[in-house]
C-alpha positions in Angstrom: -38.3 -7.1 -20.1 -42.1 -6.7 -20.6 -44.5 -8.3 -18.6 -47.5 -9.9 -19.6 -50.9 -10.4 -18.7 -52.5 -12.3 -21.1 -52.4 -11.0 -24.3 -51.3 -7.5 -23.1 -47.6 -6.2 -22.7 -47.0 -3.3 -21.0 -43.8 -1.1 -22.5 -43.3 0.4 -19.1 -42.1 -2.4 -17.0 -38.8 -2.3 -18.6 -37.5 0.4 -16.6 -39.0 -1.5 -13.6 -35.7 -1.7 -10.5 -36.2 -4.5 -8.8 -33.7 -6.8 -6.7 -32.0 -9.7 -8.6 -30.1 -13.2 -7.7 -32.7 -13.0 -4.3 -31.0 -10.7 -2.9 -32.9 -8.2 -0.6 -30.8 -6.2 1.4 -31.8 -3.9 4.5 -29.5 -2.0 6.4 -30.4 0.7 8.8 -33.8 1.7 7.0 -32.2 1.8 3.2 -32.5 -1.1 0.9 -28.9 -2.0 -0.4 -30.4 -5.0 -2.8 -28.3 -5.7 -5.7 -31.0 -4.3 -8.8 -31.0 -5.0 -12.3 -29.8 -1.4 -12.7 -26.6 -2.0 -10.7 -25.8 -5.8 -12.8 -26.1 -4.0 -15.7 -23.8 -1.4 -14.8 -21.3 -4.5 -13.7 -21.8 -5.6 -17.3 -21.3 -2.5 -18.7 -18.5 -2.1 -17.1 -16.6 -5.3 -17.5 -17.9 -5.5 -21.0 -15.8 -1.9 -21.4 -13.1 -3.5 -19.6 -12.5 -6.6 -22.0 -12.4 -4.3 -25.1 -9.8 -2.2 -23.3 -7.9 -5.2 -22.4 -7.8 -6.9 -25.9 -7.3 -3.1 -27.7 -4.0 -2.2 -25.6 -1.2 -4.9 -26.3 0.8 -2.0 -28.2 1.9 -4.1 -30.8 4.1 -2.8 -33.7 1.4 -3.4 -36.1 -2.0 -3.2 -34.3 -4.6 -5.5 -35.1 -7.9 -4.5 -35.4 -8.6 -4.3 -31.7 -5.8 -2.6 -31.0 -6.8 -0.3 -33.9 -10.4 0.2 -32.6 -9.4 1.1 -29.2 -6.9 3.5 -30.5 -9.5 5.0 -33.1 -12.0 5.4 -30.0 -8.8 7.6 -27.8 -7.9 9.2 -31.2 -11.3 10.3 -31.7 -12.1 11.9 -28.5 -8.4 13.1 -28.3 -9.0 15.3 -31.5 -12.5 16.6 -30.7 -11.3 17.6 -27.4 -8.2 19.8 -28.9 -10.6 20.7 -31.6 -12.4 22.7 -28.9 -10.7 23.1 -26.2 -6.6 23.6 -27.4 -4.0 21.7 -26.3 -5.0 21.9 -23.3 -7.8 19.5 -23.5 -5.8 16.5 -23.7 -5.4 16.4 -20.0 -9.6 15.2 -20.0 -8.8 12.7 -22.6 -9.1 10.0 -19.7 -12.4 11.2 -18.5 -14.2 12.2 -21.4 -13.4 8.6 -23.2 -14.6 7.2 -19.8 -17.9 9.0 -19.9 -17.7 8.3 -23.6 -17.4 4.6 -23.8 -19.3 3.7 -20.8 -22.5 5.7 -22.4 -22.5 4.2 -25.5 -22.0 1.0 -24.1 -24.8 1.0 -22.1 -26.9 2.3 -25.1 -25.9 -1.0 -27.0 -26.1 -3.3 -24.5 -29.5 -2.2 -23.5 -30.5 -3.2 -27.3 -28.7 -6.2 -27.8 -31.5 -9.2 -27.9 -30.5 -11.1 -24.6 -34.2 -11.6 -24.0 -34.4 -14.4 -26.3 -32.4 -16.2 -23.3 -34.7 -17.5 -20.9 -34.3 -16.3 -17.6 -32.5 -13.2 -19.0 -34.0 -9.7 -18.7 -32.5 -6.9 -20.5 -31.9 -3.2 -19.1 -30.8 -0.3 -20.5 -29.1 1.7 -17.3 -29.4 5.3 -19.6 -33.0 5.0 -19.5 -33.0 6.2 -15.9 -32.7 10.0 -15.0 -30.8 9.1 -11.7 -28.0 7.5 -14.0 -27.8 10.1 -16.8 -28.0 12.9 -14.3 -25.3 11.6 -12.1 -23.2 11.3 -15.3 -24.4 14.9 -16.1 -23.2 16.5 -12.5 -20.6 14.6 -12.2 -19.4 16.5 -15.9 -20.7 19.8 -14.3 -18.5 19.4 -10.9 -15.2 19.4 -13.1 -16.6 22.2 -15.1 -16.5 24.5 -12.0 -13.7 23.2 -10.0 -11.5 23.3 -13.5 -12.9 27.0 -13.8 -12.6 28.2 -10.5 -9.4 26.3 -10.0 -8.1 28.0 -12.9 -9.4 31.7 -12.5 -10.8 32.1 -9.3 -13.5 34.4 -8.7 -13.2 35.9 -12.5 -14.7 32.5 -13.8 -17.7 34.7 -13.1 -16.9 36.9 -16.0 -18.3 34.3 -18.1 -21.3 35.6 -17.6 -20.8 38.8 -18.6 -20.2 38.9 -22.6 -17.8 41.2 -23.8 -19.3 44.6 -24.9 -22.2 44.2 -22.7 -23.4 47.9 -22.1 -23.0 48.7 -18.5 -26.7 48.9 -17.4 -27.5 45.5 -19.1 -24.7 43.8 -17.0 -26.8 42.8 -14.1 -29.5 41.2 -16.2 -27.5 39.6 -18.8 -25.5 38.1 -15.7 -28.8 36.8 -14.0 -29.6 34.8 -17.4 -26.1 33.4 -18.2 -25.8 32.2 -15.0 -29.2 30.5 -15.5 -28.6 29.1 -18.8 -24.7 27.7 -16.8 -27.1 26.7 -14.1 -29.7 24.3 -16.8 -26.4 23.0 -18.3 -26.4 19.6 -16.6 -30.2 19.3 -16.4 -30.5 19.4 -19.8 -27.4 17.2 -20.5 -28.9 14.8 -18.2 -32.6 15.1 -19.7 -31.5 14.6 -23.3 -29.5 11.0 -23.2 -32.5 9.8 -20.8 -35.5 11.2 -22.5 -33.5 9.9 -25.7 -32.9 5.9 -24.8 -36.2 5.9 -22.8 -38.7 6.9 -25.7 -36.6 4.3 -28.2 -37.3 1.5 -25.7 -41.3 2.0 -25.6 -41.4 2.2 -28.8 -39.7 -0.9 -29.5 -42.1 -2.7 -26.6 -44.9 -1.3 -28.5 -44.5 -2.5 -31.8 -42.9 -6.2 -29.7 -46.4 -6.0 -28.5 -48.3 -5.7 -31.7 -46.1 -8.7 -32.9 -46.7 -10.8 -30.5 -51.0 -10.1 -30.5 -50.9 -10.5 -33.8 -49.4 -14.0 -34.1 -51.9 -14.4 -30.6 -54.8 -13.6 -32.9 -53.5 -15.6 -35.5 -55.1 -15.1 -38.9 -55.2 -12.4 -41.1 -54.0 -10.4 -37.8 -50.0 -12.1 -38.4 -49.9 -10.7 -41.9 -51.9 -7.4 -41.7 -50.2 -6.8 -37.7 -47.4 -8.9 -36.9 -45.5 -9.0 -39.9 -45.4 -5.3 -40.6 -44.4 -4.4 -36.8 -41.8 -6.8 -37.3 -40.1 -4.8 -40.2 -40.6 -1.6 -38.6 -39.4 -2.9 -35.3 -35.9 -4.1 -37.5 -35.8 -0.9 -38.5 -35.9 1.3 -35.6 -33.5 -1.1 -33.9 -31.1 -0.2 -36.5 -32.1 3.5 -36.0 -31.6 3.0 -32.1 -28.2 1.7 -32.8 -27.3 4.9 -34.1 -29.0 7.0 -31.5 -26.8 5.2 -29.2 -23.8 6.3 -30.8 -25.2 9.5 -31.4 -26.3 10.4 -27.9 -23.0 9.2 -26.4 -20.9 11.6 -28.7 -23.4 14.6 -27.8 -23.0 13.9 -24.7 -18.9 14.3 -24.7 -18.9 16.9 -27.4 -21.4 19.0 -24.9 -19.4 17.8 -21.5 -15.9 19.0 -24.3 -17.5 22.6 -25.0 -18.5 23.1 -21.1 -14.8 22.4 -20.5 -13.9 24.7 -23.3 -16.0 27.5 -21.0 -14.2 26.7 -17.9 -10.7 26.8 -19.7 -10.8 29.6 -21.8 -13.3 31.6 -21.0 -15.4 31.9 -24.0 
Protein backbone atom coordinates (compact mmCIF):
# COMPACT_ATOMS: atom_id res chain seq x y z
CA UNK A 1 0.00 0.00 0.00
CA UNK A 2 1.34 3.59 -0.46
CA UNK A 3 2.64 5.54 2.10
CA UNK A 4 2.01 9.01 2.83
CA UNK A 5 3.58 12.02 3.94
CA UNK A 6 1.31 14.53 3.90
CA UNK A 7 -0.12 15.20 0.88
CA UNK A 8 2.42 13.05 -1.16
CA UNK A 9 2.09 9.20 -1.99
CA UNK A 10 4.89 7.55 -3.09
CA UNK A 11 3.98 4.56 -5.89
CA UNK A 12 7.08 2.73 -4.87
CA UNK A 13 6.46 1.61 -1.51
CA UNK A 14 4.16 -0.98 -2.67
CA UNK A 15 6.74 -3.42 -3.45
CA UNK A 16 8.27 -2.53 -0.02
CA UNK A 17 9.14 -6.47 1.94
CA UNK A 18 8.81 -5.93 5.26
CA UNK A 19 7.96 -8.46 8.29
CA UNK A 20 4.26 -8.81 9.21
CA UNK A 21 2.13 -10.11 12.37
CA UNK A 22 5.53 -8.82 14.52
CA UNK A 23 7.28 -11.31 13.58
CA UNK A 24 11.13 -10.69 13.13
CA UNK A 25 13.00 -13.67 12.87
CA UNK A 26 16.93 -14.20 13.09
CA UNK A 27 18.60 -17.30 12.77
CA UNK A 28 22.21 -17.74 12.28
CA UNK A 29 22.82 -14.25 10.50
CA UNK A 30 19.61 -14.62 7.95
CA UNK A 31 16.30 -13.01 8.71
CA UNK A 32 13.57 -15.82 8.41
CA UNK A 33 10.62 -13.07 9.26
CA UNK A 34 7.39 -13.97 7.83
CA UNK A 35 7.03 -10.88 4.88
CA UNK A 36 4.10 -9.60 3.12
CA UNK A 37 5.55 -11.39 0.10
CA UNK A 38 5.45 -14.82 1.77
CA UNK A 39 1.30 -14.16 3.27
CA UNK A 40 0.51 -13.31 0.06
CA UNK A 41 1.93 -16.28 -1.40
CA UNK A 42 -0.11 -18.33 1.52
CA UNK A 43 -3.13 -16.49 0.08
CA UNK A 44 -2.38 -17.24 -3.23
CA UNK A 45 -2.07 -20.43 -2.63
CA UNK A 46 -5.00 -21.40 -0.45
CA UNK A 47 -7.10 -19.06 -2.52
CA UNK A 48 -5.96 -21.64 -5.59
CA UNK A 49 -6.71 -24.38 -3.29
CA UNK A 50 -10.47 -23.60 -2.52
CA UNK A 51 -11.31 -23.22 -6.30
CA UNK A 52 -9.75 -26.62 -6.79
CA UNK A 53 -11.52 -27.99 -3.99
CA UNK A 54 -15.05 -26.65 -4.95
CA UNK A 55 -14.32 -27.42 -9.04
CA UNK A 56 -13.42 -31.31 -8.51
CA UNK A 57 -16.57 -33.08 -6.96
CA UNK A 58 -16.88 -35.01 -10.51
CA UNK A 59 -20.43 -34.83 -10.64
CA UNK A 60 -22.48 -36.23 -13.51
CA UNK A 61 -23.56 -32.93 -14.49
CA UNK A 62 -20.86 -30.32 -13.38
CA UNK A 63 -21.90 -27.22 -12.01
CA UNK A 64 -20.34 -24.17 -12.84
CA UNK A 65 -17.30 -24.72 -10.66
CA UNK A 66 -16.86 -27.89 -11.59
CA UNK A 67 -17.16 -26.58 -15.18
CA UNK A 68 -14.55 -23.72 -14.54
CA UNK A 69 -11.94 -25.86 -13.12
CA UNK A 70 -12.38 -28.26 -15.91
CA UNK A 71 -12.38 -25.43 -18.64
CA UNK A 72 -9.02 -24.10 -16.82
CA UNK A 73 -7.27 -28.23 -17.19
CA UNK A 74 -9.06 -28.35 -20.65
CA UNK A 75 -7.52 -25.28 -21.71
CA UNK A 76 -3.95 -25.86 -20.86
CA UNK A 77 -4.41 -29.56 -21.82
CA UNK A 78 -5.14 -28.54 -25.49
CA UNK A 79 -2.52 -25.73 -25.86
CA UNK A 80 -0.01 -28.12 -24.51
CA UNK A 81 -0.87 -30.95 -27.30
CA UNK A 82 -1.36 -28.11 -29.61
CA UNK A 83 2.43 -27.67 -29.40
CA UNK A 84 4.01 -30.21 -28.03
CA UNK A 85 1.93 -33.69 -29.33
CA UNK A 86 0.55 -36.10 -27.26
CA UNK A 87 3.14 -36.13 -25.43
CA UNK A 88 2.62 -32.97 -23.67
CA UNK A 89 -0.09 -34.14 -21.47
CA UNK A 90 2.31 -35.59 -19.16
CA UNK A 91 3.14 -31.44 -18.04
CA UNK A 92 -0.51 -30.89 -17.85
CA UNK A 93 0.03 -30.89 -13.87
CA UNK A 94 2.84 -28.41 -13.91
CA UNK A 95 2.04 -26.06 -16.44
CA UNK A 96 -1.72 -25.57 -14.90
CA UNK A 97 0.21 -25.14 -11.59
CA UNK A 98 2.46 -22.43 -12.97
CA UNK A 99 -0.64 -21.36 -14.76
CA UNK A 100 -3.15 -20.75 -12.03
CA UNK A 101 -0.88 -19.70 -9.41
CA UNK A 102 0.39 -16.67 -11.79
CA UNK A 103 -2.72 -15.41 -12.62
CA UNK A 104 -3.86 -15.71 -9.27
CA UNK A 105 -1.40 -13.72 -7.97
CA UNK A 106 -1.95 -11.14 -10.78
CA UNK A 107 -5.64 -10.73 -9.53
CA UNK A 108 -5.27 -10.87 -6.16
CA UNK A 109 -2.69 -8.19 -6.21
CA UNK A 110 -5.52 -5.93 -7.84
CA UNK A 111 -8.36 -6.80 -5.95
CA UNK A 112 -9.28 -3.58 -3.62
CA UNK A 113 -8.41 -5.14 -0.09
CA UNK A 114 -6.96 -1.68 0.84
CA UNK A 115 -10.27 -0.27 1.52
CA UNK A 116 -9.90 -2.68 4.75
CA UNK A 117 -8.17 -0.92 7.39
CA UNK A 118 -5.26 -2.60 8.61
CA UNK A 119 -5.03 -4.46 5.25
CA UNK A 120 -2.17 -3.86 2.80
CA UNK A 121 -2.30 -5.33 -0.60
CA UNK A 122 0.72 -7.10 -2.57
CA UNK A 123 1.12 -8.31 -5.75
CA UNK A 124 4.01 -11.31 -5.23
CA UNK A 125 4.58 -11.07 -9.48
CA UNK A 126 5.85 -7.72 -9.01
CA UNK A 127 9.09 -9.02 -7.63
CA UNK A 128 11.96 -10.34 -9.94
CA UNK A 129 13.02 -12.96 -7.24
CA UNK A 130 9.42 -14.50 -7.63
CA UNK A 131 8.96 -14.42 -11.42
CA UNK A 132 12.47 -15.51 -11.95
CA UNK A 133 12.23 -18.43 -9.61
CA UNK A 134 9.05 -19.38 -11.55
CA UNK A 135 11.11 -18.75 -14.72
CA UNK A 136 14.12 -21.31 -13.73
CA UNK A 137 12.32 -23.45 -12.19
CA UNK A 138 10.40 -23.83 -16.09
CA UNK A 139 13.97 -23.76 -17.49
CA UNK A 140 15.36 -26.77 -15.06
CA UNK A 141 12.58 -29.16 -16.64
CA UNK A 142 13.43 -27.83 -20.03
CA UNK A 143 16.92 -29.31 -19.75
CA UNK A 144 16.52 -32.28 -17.61
CA UNK A 145 13.34 -33.33 -19.99
CA UNK A 146 15.88 -32.66 -23.02
CA UNK A 147 18.79 -34.19 -21.76
CA UNK A 148 16.89 -36.94 -20.16
CA UNK A 149 15.34 -37.66 -23.33
CA UNK A 150 18.36 -37.35 -25.88
CA UNK A 151 21.40 -37.06 -24.10
CA UNK A 152 24.13 -35.19 -25.35
CA UNK A 153 22.27 -34.62 -28.96
CA UNK A 154 19.85 -32.19 -27.08
CA UNK A 155 22.82 -30.08 -28.28
CA UNK A 156 21.78 -30.39 -31.86
CA UNK A 157 19.23 -27.94 -31.11
CA UNK A 158 21.49 -25.54 -31.66
CA UNK A 159 22.50 -26.33 -34.83
CA UNK A 160 19.51 -25.72 -37.47
CA UNK A 161 19.21 -28.10 -40.06
CA UNK A 162 21.07 -27.11 -43.37
CA UNK A 163 23.47 -24.97 -41.57
CA UNK A 164 26.53 -24.79 -43.91
CA UNK A 165 29.45 -26.39 -42.20
CA UNK A 166 31.70 -23.40 -41.59
CA UNK A 167 28.70 -21.37 -40.02
CA UNK A 168 28.16 -24.23 -37.47
CA UNK A 169 30.36 -22.95 -34.76
CA UNK A 170 28.87 -19.47 -34.84
CA UNK A 171 25.33 -20.19 -35.29
CA UNK A 172 25.89 -22.73 -32.23
CA UNK A 173 27.50 -19.91 -29.98
CA UNK A 174 24.19 -17.71 -30.69
CA UNK A 175 21.49 -20.39 -30.17
CA UNK A 176 22.90 -21.40 -27.26
CA UNK A 177 22.75 -17.75 -26.11
CA UNK A 178 19.39 -17.03 -27.21
CA UNK A 179 18.52 -20.91 -25.07
CA UNK A 180 20.64 -19.28 -22.42
CA UNK A 181 18.27 -15.62 -22.17
CA UNK A 182 15.23 -17.98 -22.30
CA UNK A 183 14.36 -17.80 -18.60
CA UNK A 184 15.68 -14.25 -18.13
CA UNK A 185 13.49 -12.94 -20.40
CA UNK A 186 10.46 -15.16 -19.21
CA UNK A 187 11.24 -13.89 -15.82
CA UNK A 188 11.66 -10.14 -16.92
CA UNK A 189 8.46 -9.95 -18.85
CA UNK A 190 5.63 -11.05 -16.11
CA UNK A 191 7.67 -8.78 -13.52
CA UNK A 192 8.37 -5.76 -15.60
CA UNK A 193 4.69 -6.34 -16.73
CA UNK A 194 2.60 -6.36 -13.10
CA UNK A 195 5.22 -3.94 -11.70
CA UNK A 196 4.75 -0.92 -14.29
CA UNK A 197 0.66 -1.54 -13.95
CA UNK A 198 0.91 -1.06 -10.17
CA UNK A 199 2.74 2.48 -10.42
CA UNK A 200 0.69 3.49 -12.56
CA UNK A 201 -2.36 2.79 -10.70
CA UNK A 202 -0.53 4.55 -7.37
CA UNK A 203 0.05 7.45 -9.60
CA UNK A 204 -3.15 8.34 -10.78
CA UNK A 205 -4.52 7.00 -6.69
CA UNK A 206 -2.22 9.77 -5.91
CA UNK A 207 -3.70 12.45 -8.08
CA UNK A 208 -7.09 11.45 -6.61
CA UNK A 209 -6.50 11.69 -3.47
CA UNK A 210 -4.44 15.54 -3.86
CA UNK A 211 -7.09 16.56 -5.70
CA UNK A 212 -9.99 15.94 -3.28
CA UNK A 213 -6.84 17.34 -0.67
CA UNK A 214 -6.97 20.54 -2.60
CA UNK A 215 -10.44 20.53 -2.82
CA UNK A 216 -11.99 22.91 -5.26
CA UNK A 217 -11.83 23.16 -8.77
CA UNK A 218 -8.80 20.59 -8.22
CA UNK A 219 -11.66 17.44 -7.40
CA UNK A 220 -13.28 18.06 -10.75
CA UNK A 221 -10.44 19.26 -13.07
CA UNK A 222 -7.80 16.28 -11.05
CA UNK A 223 -9.58 13.83 -9.01
CA UNK A 224 -12.50 13.12 -10.94
CA UNK A 225 -10.68 12.39 -14.24
CA UNK A 226 -7.86 10.17 -12.56
CA UNK A 227 -10.65 8.38 -11.14
CA UNK A 228 -12.15 7.24 -14.53
CA UNK A 229 -8.82 6.51 -15.96
CA UNK A 230 -7.74 4.75 -12.88
CA UNK A 231 -11.33 2.35 -13.49
CA UNK A 232 -10.11 1.91 -16.59
CA UNK A 233 -6.71 0.67 -16.41
CA UNK A 234 -7.82 -1.54 -13.56
CA UNK A 235 -10.05 -3.24 -16.05
CA UNK A 236 -7.01 -3.17 -18.44
CA UNK A 237 -4.74 -4.78 -15.61
CA UNK A 238 -7.29 -7.46 -15.22
CA UNK A 239 -6.60 -8.58 -18.58
CA UNK A 240 -2.87 -8.14 -18.42
CA UNK A 241 -3.11 -10.52 -15.69
CA UNK A 242 -4.72 -13.08 -17.63
CA UNK A 243 -2.63 -12.31 -20.40
CA UNK A 244 0.78 -12.48 -18.80
CA UNK A 245 -0.16 -15.70 -17.03
CA UNK A 246 -1.07 -17.55 -20.42
CA UNK A 247 2.33 -16.09 -22.08
CA UNK A 248 3.93 -17.23 -19.52
CA UNK A 249 2.65 -21.16 -19.99
CA UNK A 250 2.35 -20.88 -23.70
CA UNK A 251 6.28 -19.71 -23.63
CA UNK A 252 7.22 -22.44 -20.61
CA UNK A 253 4.69 -25.09 -23.48
CA UNK A 254 6.95 -24.07 -26.60
CA UNK A 255 10.41 -24.47 -24.47
CA UNK A 256 9.01 -27.96 -23.70
CA UNK A 257 8.10 -28.44 -27.31
CA UNK A 258 12.17 -27.74 -27.86
CA UNK A 259 13.27 -30.18 -25.28
CA UNK A 260 10.78 -32.94 -26.69
CA UNK A 261 11.04 -32.77 -30.21
CA UNK A 262 13.72 -31.15 -31.09
CA UNK A 263 12.55 -28.32 -33.16
Amino acid sequence: MAAAEGSKIDPMHQFLIEPVLGSHWVVGGYDLSFTNSALWMVLTLAALWLFMLGGMKRELVPGRWQAAVEGFTGFISGMLVSNIGPKGKRFVPYVFSLFMFILFANILGLLPFGIVPGVHPFTITSHLTVTGVLAIISFAIVLIVGFGRHGFHFFSLFVPHGTPPLMIPLIFVVELMSFLVRPFSLGLRLFVAMTAGHILLKVLAAFVVNGINLGGGYLALVSLPSLVLMVGITVLELLVAAIQAYVFALLTSVYLNDAVNLH
